[in-house]
LUMTI-825555 format. One record per residue (C-alpha): residue number from 0; residue in three letters; chain; x negated, z negated, y negated. Coordinates in pm, 1 decimal, padded with zeros to 6 digits, always signed. Example, Ala and Ser with C-alpha at 12.3 -4.5 7.8 and 13.67 -1.06 7.14 Angstrom:
BEGIN
<0 "Ala" "A" <-01230.0 -00780.0 +00450.0>>
<1 "Ser" "A" <-01367.0 -00714.0 +00106.0>>
REM end
This chain:
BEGIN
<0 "Unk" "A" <-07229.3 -03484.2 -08946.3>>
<1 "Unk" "A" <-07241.8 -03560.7 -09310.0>>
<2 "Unk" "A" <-07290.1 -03199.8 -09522.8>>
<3 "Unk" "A" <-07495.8 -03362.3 -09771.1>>
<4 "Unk" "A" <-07734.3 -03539.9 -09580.7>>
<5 "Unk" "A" <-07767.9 -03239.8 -09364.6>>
<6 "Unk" "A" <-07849.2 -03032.1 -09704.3>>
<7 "Unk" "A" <-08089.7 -03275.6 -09826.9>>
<8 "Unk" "A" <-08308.6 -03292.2 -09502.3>>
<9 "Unk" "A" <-08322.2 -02887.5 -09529.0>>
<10 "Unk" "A" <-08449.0 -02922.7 -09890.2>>
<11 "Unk" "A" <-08691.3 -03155.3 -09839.2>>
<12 "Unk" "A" <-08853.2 -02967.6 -09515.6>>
<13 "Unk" "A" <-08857.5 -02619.5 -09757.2>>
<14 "Unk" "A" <-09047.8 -02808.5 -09996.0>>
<15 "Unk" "A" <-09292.3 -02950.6 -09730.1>>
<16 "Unk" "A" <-09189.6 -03309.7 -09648.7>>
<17 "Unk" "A" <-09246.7 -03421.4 -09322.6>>
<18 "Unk" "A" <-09003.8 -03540.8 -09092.1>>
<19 "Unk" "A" <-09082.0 -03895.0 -09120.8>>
<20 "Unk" "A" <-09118.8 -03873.5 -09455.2>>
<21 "Unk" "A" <-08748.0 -03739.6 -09461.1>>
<22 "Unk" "A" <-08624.5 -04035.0 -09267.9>>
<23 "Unk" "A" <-08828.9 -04318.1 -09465.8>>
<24 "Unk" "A" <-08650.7 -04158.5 -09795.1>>
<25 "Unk" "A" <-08320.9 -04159.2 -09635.4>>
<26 "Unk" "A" <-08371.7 -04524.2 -09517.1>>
<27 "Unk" "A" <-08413.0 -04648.3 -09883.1>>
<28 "Unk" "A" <-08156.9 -04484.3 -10034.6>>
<29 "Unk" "A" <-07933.6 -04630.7 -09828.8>>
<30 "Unk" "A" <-07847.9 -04407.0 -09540.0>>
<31 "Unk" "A" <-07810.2 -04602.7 -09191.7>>
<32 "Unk" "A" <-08017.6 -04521.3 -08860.8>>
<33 "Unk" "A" <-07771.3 -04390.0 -08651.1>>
<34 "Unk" "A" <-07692.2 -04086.7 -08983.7>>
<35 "Unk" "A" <-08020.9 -04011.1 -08991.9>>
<36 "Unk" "A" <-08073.4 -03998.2 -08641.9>>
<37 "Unk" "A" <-07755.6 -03777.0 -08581.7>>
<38 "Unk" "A" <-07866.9 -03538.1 -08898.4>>
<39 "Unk" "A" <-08216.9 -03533.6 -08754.2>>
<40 "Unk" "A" <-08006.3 -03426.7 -08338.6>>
<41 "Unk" "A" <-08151.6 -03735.8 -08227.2>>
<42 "Unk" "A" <-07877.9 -03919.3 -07999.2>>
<43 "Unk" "A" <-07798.2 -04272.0 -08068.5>>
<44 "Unk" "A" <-07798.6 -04564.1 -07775.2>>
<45 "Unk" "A" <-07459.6 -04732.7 -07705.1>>
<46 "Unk" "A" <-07394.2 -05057.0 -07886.0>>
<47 "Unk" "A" <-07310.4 -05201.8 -07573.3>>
<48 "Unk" "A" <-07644.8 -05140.0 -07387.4>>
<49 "Unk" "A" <-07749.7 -05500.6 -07367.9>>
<50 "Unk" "A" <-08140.3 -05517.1 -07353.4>>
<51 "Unk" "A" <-08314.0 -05699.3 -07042.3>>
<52 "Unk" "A" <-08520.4 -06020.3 -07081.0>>
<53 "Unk" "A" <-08894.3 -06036.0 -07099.6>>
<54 "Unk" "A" <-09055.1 -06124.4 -06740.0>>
<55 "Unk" "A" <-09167.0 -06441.9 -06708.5>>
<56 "Unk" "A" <-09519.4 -06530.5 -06756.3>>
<57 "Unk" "A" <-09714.3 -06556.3 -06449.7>>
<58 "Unk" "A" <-09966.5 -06832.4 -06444.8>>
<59 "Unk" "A" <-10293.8 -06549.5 -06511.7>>
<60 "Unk" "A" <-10069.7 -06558.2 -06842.4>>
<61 "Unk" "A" <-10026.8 -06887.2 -06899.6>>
<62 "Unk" "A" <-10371.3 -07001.4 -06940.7>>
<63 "Unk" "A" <-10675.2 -06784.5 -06938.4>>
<64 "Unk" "A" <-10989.8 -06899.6 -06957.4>>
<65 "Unk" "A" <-11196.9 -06610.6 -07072.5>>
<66 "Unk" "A" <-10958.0 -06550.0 -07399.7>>
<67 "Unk" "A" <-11021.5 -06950.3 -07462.5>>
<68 "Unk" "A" <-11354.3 -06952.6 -07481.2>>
<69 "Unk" "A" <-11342.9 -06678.2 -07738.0>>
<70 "Unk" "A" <-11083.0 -06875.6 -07912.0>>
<71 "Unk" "A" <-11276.2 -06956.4 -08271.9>>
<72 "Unk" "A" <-11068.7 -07261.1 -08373.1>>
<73 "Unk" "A" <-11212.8 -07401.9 -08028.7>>
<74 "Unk" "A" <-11567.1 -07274.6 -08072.9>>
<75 "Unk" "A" <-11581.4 -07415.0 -08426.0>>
<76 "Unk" "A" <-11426.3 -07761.2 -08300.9>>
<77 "Unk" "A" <-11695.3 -07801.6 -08055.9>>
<78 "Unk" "A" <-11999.5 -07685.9 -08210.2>>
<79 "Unk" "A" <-11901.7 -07935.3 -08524.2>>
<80 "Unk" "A" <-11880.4 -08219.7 -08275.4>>
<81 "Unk" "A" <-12184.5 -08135.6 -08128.4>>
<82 "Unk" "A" <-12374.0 -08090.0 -08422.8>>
<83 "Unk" "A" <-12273.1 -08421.7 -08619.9>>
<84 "Unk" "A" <-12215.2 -08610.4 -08288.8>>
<85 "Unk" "A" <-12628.1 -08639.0 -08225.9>>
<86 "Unk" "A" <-12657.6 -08793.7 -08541.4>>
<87 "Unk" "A" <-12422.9 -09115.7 -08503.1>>
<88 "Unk" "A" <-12577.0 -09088.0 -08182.3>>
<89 "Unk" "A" <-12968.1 -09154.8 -08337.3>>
<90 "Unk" "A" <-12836.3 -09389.3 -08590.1>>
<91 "Unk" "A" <-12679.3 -09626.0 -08362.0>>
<92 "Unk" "A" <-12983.8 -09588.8 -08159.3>>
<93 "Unk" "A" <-13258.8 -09690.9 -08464.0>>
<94 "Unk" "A" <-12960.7 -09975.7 -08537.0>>
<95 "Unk" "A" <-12938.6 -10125.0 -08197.7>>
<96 "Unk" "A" <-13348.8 -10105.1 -08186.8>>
<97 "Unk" "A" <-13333.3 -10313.0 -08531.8>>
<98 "Unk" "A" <-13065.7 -10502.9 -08431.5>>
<99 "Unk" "A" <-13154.0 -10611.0 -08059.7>>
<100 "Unk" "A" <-13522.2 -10835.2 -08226.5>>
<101 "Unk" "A" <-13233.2 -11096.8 -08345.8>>
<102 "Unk" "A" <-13132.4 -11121.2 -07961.1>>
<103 "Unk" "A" <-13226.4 -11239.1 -07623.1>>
<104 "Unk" "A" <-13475.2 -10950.8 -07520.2>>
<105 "Unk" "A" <-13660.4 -10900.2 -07810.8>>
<106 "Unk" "A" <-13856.5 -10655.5 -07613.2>>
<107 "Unk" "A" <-13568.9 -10409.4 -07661.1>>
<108 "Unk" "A" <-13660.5 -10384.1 -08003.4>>
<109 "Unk" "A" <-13984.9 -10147.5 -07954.0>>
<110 "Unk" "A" <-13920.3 -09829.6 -08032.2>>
<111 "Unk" "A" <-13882.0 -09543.8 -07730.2>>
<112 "Unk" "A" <-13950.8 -09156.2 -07791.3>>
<113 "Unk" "A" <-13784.9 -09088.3 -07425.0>>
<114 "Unk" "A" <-13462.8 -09321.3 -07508.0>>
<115 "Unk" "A" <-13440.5 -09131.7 -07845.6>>
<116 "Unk" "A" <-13418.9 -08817.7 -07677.2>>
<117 "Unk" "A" <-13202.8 -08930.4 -07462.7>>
<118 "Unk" "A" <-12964.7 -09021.5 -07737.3>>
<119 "Unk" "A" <-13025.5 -08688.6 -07884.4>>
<120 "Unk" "A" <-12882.2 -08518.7 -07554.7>>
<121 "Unk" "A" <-12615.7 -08749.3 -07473.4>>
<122 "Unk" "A" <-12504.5 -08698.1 -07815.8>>
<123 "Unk" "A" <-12522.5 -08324.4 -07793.2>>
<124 "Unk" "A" <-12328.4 -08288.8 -07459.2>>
<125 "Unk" "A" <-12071.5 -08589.0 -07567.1>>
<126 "Unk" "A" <-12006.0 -08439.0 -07897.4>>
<127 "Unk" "A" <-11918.3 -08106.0 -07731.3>>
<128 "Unk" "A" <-11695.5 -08268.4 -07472.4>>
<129 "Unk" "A" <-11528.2 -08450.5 -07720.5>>
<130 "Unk" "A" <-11500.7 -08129.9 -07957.0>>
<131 "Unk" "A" <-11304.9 -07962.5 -07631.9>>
<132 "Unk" "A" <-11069.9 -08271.1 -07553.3>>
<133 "Unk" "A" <-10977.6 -08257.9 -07949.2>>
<134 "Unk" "A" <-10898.7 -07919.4 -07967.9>>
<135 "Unk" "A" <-10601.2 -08009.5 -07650.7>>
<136 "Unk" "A" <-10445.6 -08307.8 -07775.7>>
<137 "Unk" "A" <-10497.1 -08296.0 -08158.9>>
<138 "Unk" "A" <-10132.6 -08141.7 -08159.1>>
<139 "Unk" "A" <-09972.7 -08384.5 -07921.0>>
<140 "Unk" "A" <-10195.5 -08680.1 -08111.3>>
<141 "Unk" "A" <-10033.2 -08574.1 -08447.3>>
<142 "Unk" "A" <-09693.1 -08525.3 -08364.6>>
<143 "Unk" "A" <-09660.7 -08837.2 -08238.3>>
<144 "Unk" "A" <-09814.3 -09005.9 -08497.3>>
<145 "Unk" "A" <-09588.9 -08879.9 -08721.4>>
<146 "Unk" "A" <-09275.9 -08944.3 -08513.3>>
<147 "Unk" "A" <-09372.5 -09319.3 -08525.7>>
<148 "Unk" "A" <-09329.7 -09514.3 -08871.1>>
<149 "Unk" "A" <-09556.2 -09767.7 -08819.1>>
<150 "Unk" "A" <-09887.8 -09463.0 -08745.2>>
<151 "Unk" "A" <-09718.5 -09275.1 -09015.8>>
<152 "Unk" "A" <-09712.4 -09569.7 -09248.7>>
<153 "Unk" "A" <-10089.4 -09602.8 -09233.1>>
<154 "Unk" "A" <-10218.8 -09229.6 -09144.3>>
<155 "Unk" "A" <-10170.1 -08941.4 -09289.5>>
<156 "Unk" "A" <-10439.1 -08705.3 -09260.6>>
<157 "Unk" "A" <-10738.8 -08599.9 -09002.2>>
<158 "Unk" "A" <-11004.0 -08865.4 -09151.5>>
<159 "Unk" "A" <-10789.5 -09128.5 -09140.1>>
<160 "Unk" "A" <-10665.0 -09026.1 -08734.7>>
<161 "Unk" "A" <-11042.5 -09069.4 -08690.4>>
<162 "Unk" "A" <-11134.6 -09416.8 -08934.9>>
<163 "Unk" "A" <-10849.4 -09622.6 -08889.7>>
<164 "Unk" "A" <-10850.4 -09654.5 -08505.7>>
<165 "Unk" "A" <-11203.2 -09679.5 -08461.5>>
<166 "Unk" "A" <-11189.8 -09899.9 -08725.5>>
<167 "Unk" "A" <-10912.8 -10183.1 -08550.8>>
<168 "Unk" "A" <-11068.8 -10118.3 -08270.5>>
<169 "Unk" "A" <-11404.1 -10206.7 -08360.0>>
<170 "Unk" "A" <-11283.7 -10540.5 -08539.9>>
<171 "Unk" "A" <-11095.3 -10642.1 -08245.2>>
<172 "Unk" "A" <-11395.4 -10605.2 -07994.8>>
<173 "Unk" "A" <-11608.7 -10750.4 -08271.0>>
<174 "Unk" "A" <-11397.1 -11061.1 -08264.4>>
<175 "Unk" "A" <-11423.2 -11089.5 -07850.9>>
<176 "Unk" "A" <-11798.1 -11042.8 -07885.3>>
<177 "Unk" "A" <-11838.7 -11327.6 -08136.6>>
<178 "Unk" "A" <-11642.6 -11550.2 -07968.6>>
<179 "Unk" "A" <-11774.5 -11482.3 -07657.0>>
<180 "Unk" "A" <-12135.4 -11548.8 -07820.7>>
<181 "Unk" "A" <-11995.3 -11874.6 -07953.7>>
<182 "Unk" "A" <-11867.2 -12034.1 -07602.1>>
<183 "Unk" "A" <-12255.7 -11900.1 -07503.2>>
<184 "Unk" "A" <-12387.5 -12087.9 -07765.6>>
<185 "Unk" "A" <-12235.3 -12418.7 -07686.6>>
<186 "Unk" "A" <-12376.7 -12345.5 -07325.4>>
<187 "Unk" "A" <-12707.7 -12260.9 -07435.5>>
<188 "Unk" "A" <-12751.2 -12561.0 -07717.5>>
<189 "Unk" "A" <-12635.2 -12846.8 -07426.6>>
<190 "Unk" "A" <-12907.3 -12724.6 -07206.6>>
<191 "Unk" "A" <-13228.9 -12576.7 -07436.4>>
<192 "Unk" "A" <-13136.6 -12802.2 -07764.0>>
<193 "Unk" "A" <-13229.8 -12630.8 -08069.3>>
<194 "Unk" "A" <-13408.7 -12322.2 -07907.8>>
<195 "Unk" "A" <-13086.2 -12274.3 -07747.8>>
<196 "Unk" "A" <-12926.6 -12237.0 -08110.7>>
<197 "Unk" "A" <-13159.8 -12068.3 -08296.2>>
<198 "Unk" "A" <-13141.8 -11740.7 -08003.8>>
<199 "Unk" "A" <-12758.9 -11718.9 -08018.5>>
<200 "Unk" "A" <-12782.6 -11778.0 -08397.8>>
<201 "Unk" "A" <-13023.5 -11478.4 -08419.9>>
<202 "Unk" "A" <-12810.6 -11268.6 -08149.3>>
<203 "Unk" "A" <-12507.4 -11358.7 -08339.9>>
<204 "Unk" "A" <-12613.8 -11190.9 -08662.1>>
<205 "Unk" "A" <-12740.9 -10928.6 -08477.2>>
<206 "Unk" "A" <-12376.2 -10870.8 -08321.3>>
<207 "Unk" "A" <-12256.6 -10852.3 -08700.7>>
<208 "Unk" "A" <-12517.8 -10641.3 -08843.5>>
<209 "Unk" "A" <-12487.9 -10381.7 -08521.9>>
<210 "Unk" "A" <-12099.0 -10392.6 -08596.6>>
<211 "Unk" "A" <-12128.3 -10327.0 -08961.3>>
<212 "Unk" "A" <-12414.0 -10093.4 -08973.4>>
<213 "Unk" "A" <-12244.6 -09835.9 -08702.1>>
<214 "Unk" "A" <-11895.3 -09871.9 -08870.4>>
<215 "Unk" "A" <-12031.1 -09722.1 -09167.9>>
<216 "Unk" "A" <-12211.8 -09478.7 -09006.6>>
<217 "Unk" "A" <-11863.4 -09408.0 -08802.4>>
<218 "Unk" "A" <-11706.7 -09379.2 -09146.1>>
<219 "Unk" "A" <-11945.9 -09101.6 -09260.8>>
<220 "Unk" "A" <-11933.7 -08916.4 -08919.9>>
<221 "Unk" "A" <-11535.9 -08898.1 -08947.1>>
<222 "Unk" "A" <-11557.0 -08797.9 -09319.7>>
<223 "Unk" "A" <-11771.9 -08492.6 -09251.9>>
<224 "Unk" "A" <-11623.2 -08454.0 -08937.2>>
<225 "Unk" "A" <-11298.6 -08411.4 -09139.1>>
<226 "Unk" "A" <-11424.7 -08203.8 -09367.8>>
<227 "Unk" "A" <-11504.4 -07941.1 -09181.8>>
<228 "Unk" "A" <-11186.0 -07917.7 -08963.3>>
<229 "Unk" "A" <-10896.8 -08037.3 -09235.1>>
<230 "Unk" "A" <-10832.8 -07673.7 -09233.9>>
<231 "Unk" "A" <-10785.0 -07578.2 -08884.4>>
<232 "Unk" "A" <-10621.8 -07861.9 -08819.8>>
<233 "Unk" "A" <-10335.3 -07929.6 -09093.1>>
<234 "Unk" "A" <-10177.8 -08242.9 -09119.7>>
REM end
């Protein structure tokens, strides 16, 4: 045992230091842990004692429910989905009732108090479903949109994981609809004439409208969507 370390600890207990105190000195002046323990008659393990591995998680461990739903990245996911998730929901519901006098059954137009609760709901319990299936594969989503260079060329943040899709998406079904109306419209001018034409002319613009008005909605709805989950979620 070292003299002078031994000398030092009885110093500093005459003068009232603690124990632990002692060692935390010792330990930043440069003394090692097996000297200190040895001054202190506290025995040292072997070196060769190899430790044993962790046990392996059983499958209570794995996933647990109760823990999850305390989880606040996961509560604050889905209440922000269903909060703004009721509003796209009304909006696309007042478009399609402006939209749907330019079509067919103009008699969807008129306005429905039960159908805009219903959109209310649906958009409640959708936006809360779709807050908890976000919260699971946002990480899987991202990484491998990053690991491909044509994603990673075009996205590169949350808002844009959310606009761009939607956005193709939207265009390309746009496209089917339209053309779809058109091979109806050839249909419907050979056998009502010009009454034929001007009902797919007017459900035709509806078509557009509908698809422009709720893509801009859908643009505002991933912005603030976005914005209040950037920073749980970095990119």
């Amino acid at each position: 045992m070292d003299n002078q370390i031994q000398k030092y600890i009885e110093q500093a207990r005459a003068s009232g230091q603690k124990d632990e105190q002692i060692k935390q000195t010792l330990l930043q002046s440069g003394w090692n842990q097996a000297q200190i323990n040895e001054a202190f008659g506290i025995p040292n393990p072997p070196s060769n004692v190899v430790s044993p591995p962790p046990p392996p998680p059983t499958r209570g461990q794995s996933f647990n429910p109760e823990s999850l739903t305390k989880d606040p990245k996961l509560i604050t996911t889905v209440k922000t989905f269903a909060i703004y998730a009721p509003v796209l929901s009304v909006v696309s519901f007042v478009v399609g009732v402006v939209t749907s006098g330019f079509r067919y059954s103009f008699y969807l137009g008129m306005f429905s108090v039960p159908a805009l609760i219903m959109a209310i709901i649906s958009g409640v319990i959708g936006g809360a479903i779709g807050g908890i299936i976000f919260f699971f594969i946002y990480d899987p989503v991202h990484s491998w949109v990053k690991r491909t260079p044509f994603l990673a060329k075009y996205i590169h943040n949350m808002f844009e994981l959310f606009w761009i899709p939607s956005l193709v998406f939207s265009i390309i079904g746009g496209a089917f609809g339209l053309l779809g109306l058109l091979s109806l419209g050839a249909v419907s001018v050979g056998i009502m004439g010009g009454y034929g034409a001007v009902s797919v002319g007017g459900a035709f613009i509806g078509v557009i409208i509908s698809l422009a008005a709720n893509l801009v909605v859908y643009y505002f709805y991933a912005k603030m969507i976005s914005a209040k989950l950037e920073s749980m979620y970095p990119w």
